[in-house]
C-alpha positions, 0 to 999 in steps of 0.5 A: 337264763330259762329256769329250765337251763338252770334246773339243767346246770344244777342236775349237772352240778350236783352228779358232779359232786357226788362224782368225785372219782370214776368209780363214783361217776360210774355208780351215779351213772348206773342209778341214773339208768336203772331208773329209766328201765336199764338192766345190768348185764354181768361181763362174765355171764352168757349174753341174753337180750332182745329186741326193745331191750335197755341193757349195761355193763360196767368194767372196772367200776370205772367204765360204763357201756349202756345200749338200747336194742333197736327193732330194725335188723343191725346189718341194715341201721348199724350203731350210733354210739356217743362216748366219753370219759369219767376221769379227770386229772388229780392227785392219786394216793401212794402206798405207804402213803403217810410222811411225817415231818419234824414229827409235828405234821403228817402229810400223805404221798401221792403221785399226779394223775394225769394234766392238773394246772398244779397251782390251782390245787393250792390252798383248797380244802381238799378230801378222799375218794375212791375204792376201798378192797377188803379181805373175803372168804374168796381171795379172788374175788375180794370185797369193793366198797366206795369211799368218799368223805365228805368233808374237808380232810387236807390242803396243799399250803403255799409257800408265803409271799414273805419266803418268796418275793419272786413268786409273783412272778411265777414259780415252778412246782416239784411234783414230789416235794410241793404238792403233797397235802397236810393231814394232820398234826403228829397226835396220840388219837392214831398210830404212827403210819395208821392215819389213812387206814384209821380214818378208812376204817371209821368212814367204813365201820370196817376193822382196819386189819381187812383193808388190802388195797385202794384206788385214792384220790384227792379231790376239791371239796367245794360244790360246783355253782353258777356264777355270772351276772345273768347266770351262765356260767358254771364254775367246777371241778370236772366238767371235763369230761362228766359234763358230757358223760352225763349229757350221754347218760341223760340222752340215752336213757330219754330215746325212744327205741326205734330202729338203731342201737344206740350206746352211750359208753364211758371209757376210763383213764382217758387223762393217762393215755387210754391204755387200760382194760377200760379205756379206749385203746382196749376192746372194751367197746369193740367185744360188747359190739361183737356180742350184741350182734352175734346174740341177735343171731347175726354172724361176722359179716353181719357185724362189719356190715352194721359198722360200716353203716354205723356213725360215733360221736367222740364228747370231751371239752375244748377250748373258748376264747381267753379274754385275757389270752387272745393271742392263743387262738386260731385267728378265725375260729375262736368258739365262744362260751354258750354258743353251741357245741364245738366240732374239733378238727384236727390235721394231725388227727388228734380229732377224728372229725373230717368233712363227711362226720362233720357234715352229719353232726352239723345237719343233726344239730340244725334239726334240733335247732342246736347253734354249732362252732367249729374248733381247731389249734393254732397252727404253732400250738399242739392240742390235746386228744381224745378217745375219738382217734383211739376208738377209731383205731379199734373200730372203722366207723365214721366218727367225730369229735365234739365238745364245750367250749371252756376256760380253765381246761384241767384246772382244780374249776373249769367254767363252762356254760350253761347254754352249751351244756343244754344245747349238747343234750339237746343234740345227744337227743337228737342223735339217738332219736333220728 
């Protein structure tokens, strides 16, 4: 493996791990930008930007548009928009979140978020992140501060082979009684109910009296590697979707401002459905599109014309070849872990890619000399979705869905490439500065 690939993967592996929720990959996203030039634009204020300008904004503090203003004229070269997601699935904290048991173990309730393969949770050190909301002068507008404590605080135990000789032979899993993580023994050093709070408290030296409310969720503690024997695999949570995330932010923040205006956006709760202020289903992307426009003095016509000549490539992960589950891919087209990005192609239109959008991305991928595969379900197997038919929905621009060929999709560790990450950067590249 090229010393370059692998300073690549490790960039990739060390953004994931300080990303342990959206709120983080967001805030990690915008660090990254700001160092290129990048100027935050506040939701709430009056619009002002120009030509060769680098501008974002952020919803929720889970949700990123970043844009660079072309010089060309909108209705003429349009928008080319890369988008993904920062969710993942997980496990998130419920209110009167602390169980005791026997009145020896503590142990917290939480409520899965999204898909997790649930029995990869099991047995790993595990810790918190998230936001914190805290009392201010202006109950309206209450102060946010980001918690991640980094260390290993809790862990979902087995069930012993000895109490259950069947469990080889699988076992299924009680959302609510089985995967509810052990904090700590019953102990004098906190108040009963006050575990979480007390911990929050100290990690933020913030009186416990001001803590309102929060966004937790539990998240593995072990950093990311790289494993195989020649180096090409990377083995972490969350590859899906902050691999792609990242690529978008890295190229974005490379292209050069030519005529189009390029946007990376980073909707959220992609793994739930999409249907949040900030994610794909919403106008999130659609009312910053509007507002570039209208700000450059264009008027509505001007607008759909721009969309009309406007392409978006939708990133999220797929699916590779099991070695140990043949079986369960197409007879055909069996994409292969780092031999390039995969075009998802769907009948149902799970994936928004058809043979116009296809054809565009393959041709891009061939000017950066970037090898491509193409992805589809069996014809007996439901697939999974995208944001790319939800955008699609809201905005009638020709669009694609692509992404990496992994194992492991949902699990506590995916494993990728490290080929197929650089090669979809390397086409991100592309796509901006074409």
């Amino acid at each position: 493996m090229k010393n370059y690939e692998i300073e690549q993967a490790e960039e990739l592996i060390n953004y994931i791990y300080e990303s342990p929720t959206s709120f983080h990959a967001v805030k990690n996203a915008v660090s990254e930008l700001e160092k290129f030039g990048f100027v935050e634009i506040k939701e709430g204020e009056a619009l002002k930007i120009k030509k060769g300008g680098k501008y974002f904004v952020t919803k929720n503090q889970s949700a990123l548009i970043a844009f660079t203003v072309g010089k060309g004229e909108l209705e003429n070269d349009g928008f080319r928009i890369i988008g993904a997601h920062t969710d993942s699935p997980s496990f998130r904290v419920k209110p009167n979140s602390e169980i005791e048991v026997e009145g020896a173990y503590v142990k917290l309730n939480t409520e899965v978020y999204g898909g997790p393969i649930l029995n990869t949770w099991m047995d790993r050190p595990l810790s918190l992140a998230g936001r914190i909301v805290l009392k201010s002068k202006d109950l309206f507008h209450p102060e946010i501060k980001l918690l991640n404590i980094k260390r290993p605080l809790m862990i979902i135990p087995n069930l012993a082979i000895h109490m259950n000789r069947n469990i080889n032979s699988g076992v299924e899993l009680n959302r609510q009684k089985h995967m509810l993580p052990l904090l700590a023994l019953v102990n004098d050093k906190f108040k009963q109910g006050h575990y979480l709070t007390q911990i929050i408290s100290e990690e933020l030296s913030v009186p416990e009296e001001d803590i309102l409310d929060f966004d937790l969720f539990l998240y593995e503690f072990e950093k990311g590697s790289i494993i195989g024997a020649d180096q090409e695999f990377i083995s972490s949570g969350r590859l899906d979707d902050l691999s792609m995330v990242y690529s978008g932010i890295k190229a974005i923040s490379n292209s050069k401002i030519k005529n189009t205006i390029n946007v990376m956006v980073c909707f959220d709760n992609e793994e739930v459905g999409s249907t949040t202020k900030q994610g794909a289903n919403s106008p999130m992307l659609l009312s910053i599109l509007e507002r570039i426009a209208f700000n450059l003095g264009k008027n509505k016509d001007d607008f759909y014309r721009a969309i009309s000549k406007s392409f978006i490539i939708s990133c999220d992960l797929g699916h590779a070849l099991h070695p140990n589950y043949e079986e369960k891919s197409d007879p055909v087209n069996r994409p292969i872990i780092n031999k390039g990005p995969i075009i998802k192609i769907s009948a149902s239109q799970s994936y928004t890619t058809d043979a116009v959008s296809s054809a565009i991305y393959k041709s891009i991928c061939c000017k950066a000399g970037v090898p491509v595969q193409v992805f589809v379900n069996r014809s007996d197997e439901r697939g999974g979705s995208t944001i790319g038919p939800i955008s699609s929905s809201h905005i009638n621009m020709t669009s694609l869905d692509m992404g990496l060929a992994i194992l492991s999709m949902h699990s506590v560790r995916e494993l990728g490439g490290i080929k197929d990450y650089v090669y979809a950067l390397e086409s991100f590249n592309k796509f901006y500065d074409l």
